[in-house]
C-alpha positions as CSV (number, residue, x, y, z in Angstrom):
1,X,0.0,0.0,0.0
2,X,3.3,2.5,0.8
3,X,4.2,1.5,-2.3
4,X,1.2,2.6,-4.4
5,X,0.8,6.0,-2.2
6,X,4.8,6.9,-2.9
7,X,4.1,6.3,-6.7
8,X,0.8,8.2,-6.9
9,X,2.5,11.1,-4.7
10,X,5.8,11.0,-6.8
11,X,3.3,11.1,-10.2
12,X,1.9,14.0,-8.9
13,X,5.0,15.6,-8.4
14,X,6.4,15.1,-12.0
15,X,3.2,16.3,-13.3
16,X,3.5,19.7,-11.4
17,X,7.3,20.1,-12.4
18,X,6.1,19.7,-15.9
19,X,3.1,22.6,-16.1
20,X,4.3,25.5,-17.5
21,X,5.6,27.7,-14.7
22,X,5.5,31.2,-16.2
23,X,3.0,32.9,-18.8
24,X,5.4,35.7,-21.1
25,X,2.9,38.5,-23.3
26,X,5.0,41.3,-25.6
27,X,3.9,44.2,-27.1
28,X,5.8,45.9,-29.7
29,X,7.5,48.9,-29.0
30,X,7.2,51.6,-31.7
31,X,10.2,52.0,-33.5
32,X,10.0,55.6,-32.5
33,X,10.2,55.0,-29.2
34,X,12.5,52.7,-29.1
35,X,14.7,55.8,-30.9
36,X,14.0,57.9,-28.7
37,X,14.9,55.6,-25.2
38,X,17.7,54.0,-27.0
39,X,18.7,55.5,-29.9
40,X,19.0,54.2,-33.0
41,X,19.1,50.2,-33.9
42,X,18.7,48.8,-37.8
43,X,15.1,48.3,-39.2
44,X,15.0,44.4,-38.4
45,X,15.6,44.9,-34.7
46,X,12.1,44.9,-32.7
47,X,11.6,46.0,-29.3
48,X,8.9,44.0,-27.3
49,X,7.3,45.1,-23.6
50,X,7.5,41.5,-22.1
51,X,4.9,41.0,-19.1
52,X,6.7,38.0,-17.4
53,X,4.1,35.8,-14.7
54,X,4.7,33.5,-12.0
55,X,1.7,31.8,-12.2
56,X,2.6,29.3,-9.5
57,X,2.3,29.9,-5.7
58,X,6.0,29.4,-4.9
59,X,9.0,31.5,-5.8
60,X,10.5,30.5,-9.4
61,X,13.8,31.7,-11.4
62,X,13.9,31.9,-15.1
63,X,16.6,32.6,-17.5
64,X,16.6,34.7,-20.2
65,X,17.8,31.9,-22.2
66,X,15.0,29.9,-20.6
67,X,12.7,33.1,-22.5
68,X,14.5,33.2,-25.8
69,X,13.8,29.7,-26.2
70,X,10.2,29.6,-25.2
71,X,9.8,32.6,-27.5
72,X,11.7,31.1,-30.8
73,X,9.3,27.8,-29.8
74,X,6.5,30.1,-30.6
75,X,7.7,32.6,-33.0
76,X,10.3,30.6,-35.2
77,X,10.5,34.2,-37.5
78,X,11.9,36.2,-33.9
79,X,15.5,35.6,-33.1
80,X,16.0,37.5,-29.4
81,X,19.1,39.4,-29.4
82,X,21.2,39.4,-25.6
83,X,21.2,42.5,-24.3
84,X,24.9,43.1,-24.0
85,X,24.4,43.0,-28.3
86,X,22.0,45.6,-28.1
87,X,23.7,47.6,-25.9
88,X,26.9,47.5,-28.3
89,X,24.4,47.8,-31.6
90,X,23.5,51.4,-29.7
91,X,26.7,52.5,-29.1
92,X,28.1,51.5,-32.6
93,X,25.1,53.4,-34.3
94,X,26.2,56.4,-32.1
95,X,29.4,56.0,-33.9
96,X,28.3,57.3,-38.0
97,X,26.3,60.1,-36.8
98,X,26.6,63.4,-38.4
99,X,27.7,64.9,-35.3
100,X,30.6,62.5,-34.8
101,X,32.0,63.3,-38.0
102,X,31.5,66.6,-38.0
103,X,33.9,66.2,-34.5
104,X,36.5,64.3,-36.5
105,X,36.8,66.4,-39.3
106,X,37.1,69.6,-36.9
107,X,39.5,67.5,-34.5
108,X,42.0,67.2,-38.0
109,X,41.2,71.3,-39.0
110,X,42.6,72.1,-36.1
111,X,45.5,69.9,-36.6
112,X,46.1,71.1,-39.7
113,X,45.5,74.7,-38.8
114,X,48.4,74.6,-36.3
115,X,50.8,73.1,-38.3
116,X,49.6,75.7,-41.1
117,X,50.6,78.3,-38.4
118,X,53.4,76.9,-37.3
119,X,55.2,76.5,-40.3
120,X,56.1,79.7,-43.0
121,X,53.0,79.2,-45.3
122,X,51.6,82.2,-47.3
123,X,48.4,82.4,-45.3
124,X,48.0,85.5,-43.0
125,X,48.3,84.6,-38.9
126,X,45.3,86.4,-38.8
127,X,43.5,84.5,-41.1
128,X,44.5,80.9,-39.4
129,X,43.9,82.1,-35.9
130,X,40.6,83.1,-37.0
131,X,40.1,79.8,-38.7
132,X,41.8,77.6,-35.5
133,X,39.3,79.2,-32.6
134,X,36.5,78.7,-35.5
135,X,37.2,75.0,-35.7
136,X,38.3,74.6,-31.8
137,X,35.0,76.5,-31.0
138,X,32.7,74.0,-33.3
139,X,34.5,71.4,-32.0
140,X,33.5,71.7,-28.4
141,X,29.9,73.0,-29.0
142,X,29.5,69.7,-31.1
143,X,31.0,67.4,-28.4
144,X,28.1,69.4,-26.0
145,X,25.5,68.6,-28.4
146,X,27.1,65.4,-29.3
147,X,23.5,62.4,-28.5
148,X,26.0,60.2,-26.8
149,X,24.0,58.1,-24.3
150,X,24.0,60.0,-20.9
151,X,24.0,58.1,-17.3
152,X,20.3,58.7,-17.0
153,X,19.9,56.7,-20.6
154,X,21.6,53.8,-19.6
155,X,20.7,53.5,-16.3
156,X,17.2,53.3,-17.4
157,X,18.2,50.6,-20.2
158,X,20.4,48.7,-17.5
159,X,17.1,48.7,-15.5
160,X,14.5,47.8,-18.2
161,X,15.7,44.8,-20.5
162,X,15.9,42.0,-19.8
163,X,18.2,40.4,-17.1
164,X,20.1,37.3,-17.5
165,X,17.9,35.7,-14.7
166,X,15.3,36.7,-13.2
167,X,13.3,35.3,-9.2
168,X,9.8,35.9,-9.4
169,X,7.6,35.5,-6.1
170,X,4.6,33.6,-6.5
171,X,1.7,35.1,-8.6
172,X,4.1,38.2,-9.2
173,X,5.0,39.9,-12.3
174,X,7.4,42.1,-13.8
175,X,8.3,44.4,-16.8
176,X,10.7,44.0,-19.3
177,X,12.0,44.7,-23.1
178,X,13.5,42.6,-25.2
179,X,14.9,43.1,-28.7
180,X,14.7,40.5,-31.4
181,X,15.6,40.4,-35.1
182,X,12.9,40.3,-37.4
183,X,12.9,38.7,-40.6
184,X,13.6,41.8,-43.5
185,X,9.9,41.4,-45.1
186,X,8.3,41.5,-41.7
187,X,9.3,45.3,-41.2
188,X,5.4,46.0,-40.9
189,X,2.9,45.5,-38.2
190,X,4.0,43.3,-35.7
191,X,2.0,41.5,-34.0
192,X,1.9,41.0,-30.0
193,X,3.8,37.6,-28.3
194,X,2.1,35.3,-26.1
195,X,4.2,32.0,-25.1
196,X,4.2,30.3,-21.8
197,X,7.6,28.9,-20.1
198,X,8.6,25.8,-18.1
């Protein structure tokens, strides 16, 4: 009789480790939004609001990884992107703006202005002073305008995507984003995630 109540209890158990544990919805972010928080990211990089659930009574851990695959499961065309990629995707799209060429291009005027007036060239000293303090004075209003991503911008990113794990109490939920590539053709409307994880 032991026998039959350990199997039945240890059934029951392998049946409750195998529900799902947590329930994941996304919205899309508007890629407008997503500029505006995090600057720009290429047109095949969504942004999704995740809504991650406990729906058990007791206090779970997920991965991320645990997330990404759950999602790709669901939504074969996604492919989640870490967010130490994303974060270096931002950083290197900060890199070709205007502005930072603009900085470059002054940084070697000014180089070559005071060589220019350093050396015997036909040019006037008045002339290349004039045209050094131009170049040093662009130059550092530039690097004041310059949309580098402040402390305030990457605290709130460091705070909002997604962490490699996460503990969840039970019935609790929390907020994150996540960034995924999108297939090129699927730059439209996309459509809002639901998926559940073990």
């Amino acid at each position: 009789m032991k026998i039959i109540v350990v199997a039945i209890y240890g059934l029951l158990a392998l049946t409750a480790a195998a529900q799902e544990t947590f329930s994941v919805t996304g919205t899309p972010i508007p890629a407008a939004l997503v500029k505006v928080n995090y600057g720009s990211l290429p047109k095949t990089v969504q942004g999704f609001d995740l809504n991650i659930c406990n729906e058990t009574a007791d206090k779970h851990s997920v991965t991320s990884s645990q997330i990404y695959q759950a999602l790709v499961a669901s939504n074969p065309s996604l492919q989640p992107i870490g967010r130490q990629i994303v974060m270096g995707l931002i950083l290197h799209n900060q890199q070709r703006s205007v502005t930072t060429v603009l900085t470059v291009a002054l940084n070697s005027a000014v180089g070559v202005l005071s060589v220019l007036g350093a050396t015997r060239s036909g040019l006037s000293s008045n002339v290349l002073a004039g045209s050094a303090l131009g170049a040093t004075v662009g130059q550092q209003l530039l690097t004041t305008l310059k949309p580098v991503l402040s402390a305030d911008q990457v605290e709130r990113y460091e705070s909002e995507v997604l962490e490699p794990a996460l503990i969840l109490d039970g019935g609790s939920c929390v907020e994150r984003t996540m960034f995924a590539l999108t297939s090129p053709g699927s730059s439209g409307k996309m459509s809002s995630l639901r998926f559940r994880v073990r």
